[in-house]
N, C-alpha and C positions, 0 to 999 in steps of 0.2 A: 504494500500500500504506500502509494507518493504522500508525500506532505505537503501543505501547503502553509506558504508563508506568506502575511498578509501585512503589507508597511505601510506606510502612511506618504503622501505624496508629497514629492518639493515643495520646502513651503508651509506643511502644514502648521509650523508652529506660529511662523506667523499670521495666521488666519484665525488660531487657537485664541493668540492675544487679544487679536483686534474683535474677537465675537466676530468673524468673518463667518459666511459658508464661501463656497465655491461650482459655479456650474459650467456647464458651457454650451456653444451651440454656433453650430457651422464654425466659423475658424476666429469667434471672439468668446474671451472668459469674463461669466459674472461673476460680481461680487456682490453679496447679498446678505442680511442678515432677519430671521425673524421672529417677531414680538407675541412672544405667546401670549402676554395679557389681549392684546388685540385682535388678534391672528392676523397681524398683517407684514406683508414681505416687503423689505423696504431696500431697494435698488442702490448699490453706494456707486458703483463704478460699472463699464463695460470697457473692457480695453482688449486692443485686438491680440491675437493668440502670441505673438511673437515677439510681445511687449514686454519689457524685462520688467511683469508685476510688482515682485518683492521688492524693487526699490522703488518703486512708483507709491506704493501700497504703505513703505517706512516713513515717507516724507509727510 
């Protein structure tokens, strides 16, 4: 039986910090995070896939 190992993607710590998620879709990554007291999803960024996020995302 294989194992599998399951890690965490570039980045995720700082998405950890910032109460970030992360999605994507066609060749741009959201950034989003959401508010369980409201249920609502509140849009921080889109920037395109090739964007070097984590410093865009520190500033």
């Amino acid at each position: 039986m294989a194992s599998i190992m399951i890690t965490e993607p570039a980045g995720y710590d700082l998405l950890k910090k910032l109460f970030l998620r992360m999605t994507w879709f066609d060749n741009y990554n959201i950034f989003y995070y959401y508010d369980k007291n409201t249920e609502i999803i509140h849009i921080i960024r889109i920037l395109y896939n090739r964007a070097d996020w984590q410093n865009i995302l520190k500033r």
